[in-house]
Every structure is written in structure tokens, then in C-alpha cells.
C-alpha positions in Angstrom: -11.7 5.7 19.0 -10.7 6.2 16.1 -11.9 4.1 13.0 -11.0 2.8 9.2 -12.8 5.5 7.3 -15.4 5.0 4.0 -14.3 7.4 1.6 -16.8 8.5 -0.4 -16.4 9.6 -3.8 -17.8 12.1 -6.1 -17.4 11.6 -9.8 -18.3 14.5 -12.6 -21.3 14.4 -14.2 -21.1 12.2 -17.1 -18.1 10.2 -15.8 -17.3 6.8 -15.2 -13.6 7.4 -13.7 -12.1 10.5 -11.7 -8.3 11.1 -12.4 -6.5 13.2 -9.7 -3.2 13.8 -8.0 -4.0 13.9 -4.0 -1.5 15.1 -1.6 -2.3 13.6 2.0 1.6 13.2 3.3 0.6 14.4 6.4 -2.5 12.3 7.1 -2.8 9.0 8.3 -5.8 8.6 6.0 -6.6 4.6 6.6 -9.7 3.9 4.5 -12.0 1.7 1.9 -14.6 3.0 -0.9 -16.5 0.3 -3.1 -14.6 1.9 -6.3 -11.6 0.4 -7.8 -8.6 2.6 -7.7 -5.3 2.3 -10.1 -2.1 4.4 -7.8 0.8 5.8 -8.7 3.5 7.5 -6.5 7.0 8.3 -7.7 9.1 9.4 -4.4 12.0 8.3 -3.3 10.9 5.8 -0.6 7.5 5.0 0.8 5.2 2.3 2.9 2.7 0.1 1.1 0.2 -1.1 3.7 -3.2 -2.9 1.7 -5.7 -5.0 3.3 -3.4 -7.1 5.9 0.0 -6.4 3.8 2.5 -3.8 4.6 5.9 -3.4 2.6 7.7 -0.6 1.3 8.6 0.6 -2.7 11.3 2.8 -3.6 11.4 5.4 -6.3 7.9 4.3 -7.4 4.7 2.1 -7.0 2.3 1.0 -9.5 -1.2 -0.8 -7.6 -4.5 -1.7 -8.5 -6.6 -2.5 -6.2 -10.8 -3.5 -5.9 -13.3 -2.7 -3.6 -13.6 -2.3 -0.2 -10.1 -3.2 0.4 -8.5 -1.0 2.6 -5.3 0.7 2.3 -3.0 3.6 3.8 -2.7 6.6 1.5 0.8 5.7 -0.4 1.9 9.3 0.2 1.9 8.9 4.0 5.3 10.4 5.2 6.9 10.8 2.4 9.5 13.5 2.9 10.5 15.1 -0.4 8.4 15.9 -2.9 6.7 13.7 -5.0 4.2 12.9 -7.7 0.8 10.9 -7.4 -1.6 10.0 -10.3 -4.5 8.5 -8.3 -7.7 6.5 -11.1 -10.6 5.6 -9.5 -13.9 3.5 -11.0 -17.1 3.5 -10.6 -18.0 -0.2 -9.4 -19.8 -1.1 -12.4 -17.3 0.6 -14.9 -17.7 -0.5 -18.3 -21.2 -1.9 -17.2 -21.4 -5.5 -18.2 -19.5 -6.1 -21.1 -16.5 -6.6 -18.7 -18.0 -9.7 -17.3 -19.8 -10.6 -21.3 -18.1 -9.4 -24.0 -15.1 -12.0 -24.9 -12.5 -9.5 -25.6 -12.7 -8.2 -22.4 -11.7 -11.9 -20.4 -8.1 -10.5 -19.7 -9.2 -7.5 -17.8 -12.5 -9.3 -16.5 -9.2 -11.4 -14.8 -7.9 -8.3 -13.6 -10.7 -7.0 -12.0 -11.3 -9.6 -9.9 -7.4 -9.9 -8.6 -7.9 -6.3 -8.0 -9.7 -7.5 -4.3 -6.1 -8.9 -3.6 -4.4 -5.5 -4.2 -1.6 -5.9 -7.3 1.2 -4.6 -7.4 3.2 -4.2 -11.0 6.8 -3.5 -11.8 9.7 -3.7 -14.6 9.0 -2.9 -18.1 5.1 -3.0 -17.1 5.6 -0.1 -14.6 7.6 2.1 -17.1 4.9 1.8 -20.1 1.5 2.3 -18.0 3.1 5.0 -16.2 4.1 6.8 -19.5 0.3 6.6 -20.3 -0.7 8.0 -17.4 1.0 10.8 -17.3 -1.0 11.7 -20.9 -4.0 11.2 -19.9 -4.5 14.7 -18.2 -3.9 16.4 -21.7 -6.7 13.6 -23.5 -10.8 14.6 -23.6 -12.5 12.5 -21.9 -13.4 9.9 -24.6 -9.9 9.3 -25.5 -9.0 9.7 -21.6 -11.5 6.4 -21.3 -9.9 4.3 -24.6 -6.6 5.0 -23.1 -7.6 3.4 -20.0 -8.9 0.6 -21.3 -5.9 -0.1 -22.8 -4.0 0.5 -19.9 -5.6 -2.1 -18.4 -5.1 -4.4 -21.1 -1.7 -4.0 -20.6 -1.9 -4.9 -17.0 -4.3 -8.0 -17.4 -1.7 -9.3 -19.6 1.8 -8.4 -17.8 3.5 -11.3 -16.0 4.9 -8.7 -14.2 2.9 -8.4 -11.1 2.3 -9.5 -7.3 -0.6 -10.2 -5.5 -0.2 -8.3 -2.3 -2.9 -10.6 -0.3 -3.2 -14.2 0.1 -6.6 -14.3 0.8 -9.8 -11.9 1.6 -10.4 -13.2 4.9 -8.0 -10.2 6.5 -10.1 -7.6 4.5 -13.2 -9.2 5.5 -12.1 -9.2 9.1 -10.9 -5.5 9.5 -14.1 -4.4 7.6 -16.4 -6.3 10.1 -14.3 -5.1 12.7 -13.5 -0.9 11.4 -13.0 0.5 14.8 -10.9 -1.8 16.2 -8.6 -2.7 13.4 -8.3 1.2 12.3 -7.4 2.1 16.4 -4.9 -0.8 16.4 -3.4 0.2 13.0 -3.1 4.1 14.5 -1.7 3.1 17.5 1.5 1.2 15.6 1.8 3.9 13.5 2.1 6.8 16.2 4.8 4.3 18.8 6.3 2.2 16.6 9.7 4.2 17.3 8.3 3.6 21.1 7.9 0.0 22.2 4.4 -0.7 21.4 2.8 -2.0 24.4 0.4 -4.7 23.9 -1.5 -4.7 27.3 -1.7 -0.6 26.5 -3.3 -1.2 22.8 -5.2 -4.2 23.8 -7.1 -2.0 26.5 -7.5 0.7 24.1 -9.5 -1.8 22.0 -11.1 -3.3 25.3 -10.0 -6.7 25.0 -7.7 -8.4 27.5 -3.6 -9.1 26.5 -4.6 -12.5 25.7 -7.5 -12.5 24.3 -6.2 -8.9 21.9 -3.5 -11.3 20.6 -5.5 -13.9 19.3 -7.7 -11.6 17.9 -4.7 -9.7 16.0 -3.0 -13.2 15.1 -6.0 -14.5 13.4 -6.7 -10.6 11.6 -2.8 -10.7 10.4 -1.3 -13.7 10.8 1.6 -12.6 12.4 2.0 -11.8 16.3 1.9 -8.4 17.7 5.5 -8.5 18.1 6.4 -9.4 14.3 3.9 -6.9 12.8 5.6 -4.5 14.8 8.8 -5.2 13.8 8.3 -5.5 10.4 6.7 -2.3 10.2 10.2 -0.9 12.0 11.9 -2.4 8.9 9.9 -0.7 6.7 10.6 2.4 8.2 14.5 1.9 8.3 14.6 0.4 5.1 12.8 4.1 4.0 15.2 5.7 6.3 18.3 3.8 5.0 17.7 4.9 1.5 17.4 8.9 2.5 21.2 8.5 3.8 21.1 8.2 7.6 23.7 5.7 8.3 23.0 2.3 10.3 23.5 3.6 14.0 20.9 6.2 13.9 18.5 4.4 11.7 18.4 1.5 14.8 17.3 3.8 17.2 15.2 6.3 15.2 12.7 3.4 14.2 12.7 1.9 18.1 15.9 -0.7 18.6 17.9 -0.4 21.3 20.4 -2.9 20.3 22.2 -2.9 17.0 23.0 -6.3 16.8 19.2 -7.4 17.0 18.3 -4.8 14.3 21.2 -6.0 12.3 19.7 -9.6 13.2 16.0 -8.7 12.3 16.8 -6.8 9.4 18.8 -9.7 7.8 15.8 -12.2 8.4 12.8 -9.9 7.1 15.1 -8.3 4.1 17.6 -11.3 3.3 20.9 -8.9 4.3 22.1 -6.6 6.7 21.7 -2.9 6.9 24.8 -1.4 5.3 24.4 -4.0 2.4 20.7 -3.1 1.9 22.2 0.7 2.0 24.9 -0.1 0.0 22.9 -1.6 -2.9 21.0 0.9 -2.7 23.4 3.9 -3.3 25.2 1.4 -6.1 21.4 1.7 -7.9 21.2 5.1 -7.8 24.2 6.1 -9.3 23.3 3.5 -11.7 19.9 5.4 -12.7 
């Protein structure tokens, strides 16, 4: 059975970060490390899934998030090519003047809504990203400065969502790695299949009924509804690589247009064809 894995990392000597571009596409890497980690992606569409959230970002994703929280790699399935800037910390970067030294209280703040998972966009997005993309041609001392202001600019940017509630869920799936990493697996390989709950339930060893209590009280949401929402994601991500409504139903598990149409409209607030629509309006617009 298959289980949420620990990456561990391996900084140079001498170094309190590691900045690298990973490409993983074609890995279902589901995984924690005790190091804070700044991501970027730019593709074209792509699934968010931290702690007990999943969503999806298009053209781009900016999140931060602390430790132990586990997360999908952001490049999973992503068809075209792309680019990735991936920032991870040592746990006690900066030492203690984070958590001492008054003109650090902003990112101090940050740090700590890091075990959340943030996500940041608008005018935000644009400028930390531009400094990013420098830091490969800085030595390392300026390569640290320029992080530190980074993340000034983050701790104090309005323009940002928590992507958890609370830190039960992440509490819960790391008490629980096998399970919650075999259940996670099993969505993403039959999503497009009808998921069976008695099937993934026995895979875990629990019975149907006691499985769904289980999963309700790790997710909030029933079986069913993370199932479904994770099909949205996946034809949202579809809808915005041009396949057109029919065969976006069916390639992500519906049988019944009218339902997806239905379901679609209640997790994204409008149908299909105007989600695409929009959508094709924005990029001609960029």
C-alpha cells in the first residue's frame, strides 16, 4: 500500500535555502518534508491539492507553504511545457531573529500562515515572480537578501488566500500516511472511473461505513463530493486546453451532461461553455 512519502532534503554546504526547478509531471509525488517551500509553476492549467484542499490555477501559481504539510507536486499532469521555480528552507531559516528581532514581525506572520498553505495572486504574483526568476543569476549572499525581501513582500500583500481552514486535516493524514496517501492514489488513478467506495474502503481495510466516517471527518466533505470536485478540477483543466463540453463530461467520468452541467455550475458558479468561454475571452485578452 502505498503511502504519503517524507521527502527528504539535501541542502549545499553552507546554505540555508536550495533553489531548483523540478520536473515530476509524470509522478504522482504526494509528500511532506519539515522545510518550508515557496512554488512557482507557470503552465497553462494545473491541480492544487495541499493538506485537505484541492483546486486548480491557470497560467500560474504562486504558494507558500510550512512544514509537514503535505501537498501534490504542482506539475502533476501538466501537458505542455512549463516552468517551475521550487525555494525550500531550512526549518530554522534565519535562526531566531525571525521570531526576535522587530523588523522581522511581518514575515514572523508569514511563517506561521505558511502551515495553512498560501496562495498569492494579482500585482503580488507578478512582482515576486519577476524576483524569482533573478535569483539564479545572484551569489548566494545576494540570492539570501533577495529572499528576504521577497518575503517581505508577501507578509505584507493583501493579496493572498489561505488554502486550509484549520491543521486538524494535516494532522490527521500525517497520523494516518498509509491510508490517507492509498486513498488519495486511488482517486487520482479512477476518478474518470466511478470510484467505488466499498473497493477503496477495503483497500484501506475499513468497512463502507465505517471508511466514510473516517474520510468525512479527514476532509469534510463525503466520498462522493471529493470525488466530484476533483472531476471539476480536471474539466475545468481540460476545458481551458480546448476540448469542447461533450467530451470534457465523459473524459473526467460523467455519463450525463446535464448533471455535469448541474455540478459544474454549483462547485464553479456557471456552466461549462461559460467557464470556457471566459476563459478564451482572457486569453486573447493577455
Amino acid at each position: 500500500m502505498n503511502q504519503i512519502q517524507l521527502e527528504k532534503i539535501a541542502f549545499e554546504k553552507d546554505k540555508s535555502f536550495k533553489l531548483f526547478s523540478p520536473r515530476l509531471r509524470n509522478t504522482f509525488f504526494w509528500h511532506y518534508h519539515p522545510e518550508f517551500e515557496l512554488v512557482f509553476v507557470e503552465a497553462d492549467a494545473g491541480i492544487r491539492h495541499v493538506g485537505s484542499h484541492i483546486s486548480g490555477y491557470t497560467q500560474s501559481d504562486l504558494v507558500f507553504m510550512g512544514a509537514n504539510l503535505p501537498h501534490l507536486n504542482f506539475d502533476y499532469r501538466l501537458r505542455y511545457d512549463y516552468q517551475q521555480i521550487v525555494i525550500q528552507l531550512k526549518s530554522d531559516f534565519l535562526g531566531t531573529a525571525v521570531s526576535t528581532a522587530p523588523e522581522f514581525n511581518a514575515i514572523h506572520h508569514l511563517f506561521k500562515n505558511a502551515a495553512y498553505g498560501i496562495a498569492f495572486y494579482g500585482e503580488t504574483k507578478l512582482l515576486v515572480v519577476q524576483k524569482l526568476k533573478q535569483l539564479q543569476n545572484l551569489e548566494p549572499f545576494e540570492q539570501l537578501i533577495q529572499l528576504i525581501h521577497i518575503f517581505q513582500l508577501l507578509a505584507e500583500s493583501r493579496e493572498q488566500t489561505l488554502l486550509n481552514n484549520d491543521l486538524s486535516g494535516t494532522a490527521f493524514i500525517l497520523k494516518d500516511k498509509i491510508r490517507m496517501g492509498a486513498v488519495y492514489e486511488y482517486i487520482d488513478q479512477f476518478y474518470d472511473q466511478e470510484p467505488d467506495v466499498n473497493q477503496v474502503a477495503s483497500k484501506v481495510h475499513l468497512t463502507t461505513a465505517a471508511f466514510c466516517r473516517y474520510f468525512k471527518r479527514q476532509t469534510h466533505m463525503t466520498f462522493t463530493e471529493f470525488v466530484n470536485q476533483y472531476r471539476i478540477e480536471r474539466a475545468k483543466n481540460l476545458l481551458m486546453q480546448d476540448h469542447n463540453v461533450t467530451e470534457t463530461c465523459y473524459a473526467v467520468g460523467f455519463e450525463s451532461i446535464s448533471y455535469f452541467n448541474k455540478l459544474f455550475n454549483k462547485i464553479v458558479g456557471e456552466n461549462p461553455s461559460s467557464f470556457k468561454k471566459n476563459w478564451e475571452t482572457h486569453i486573447d485578452k493577455v
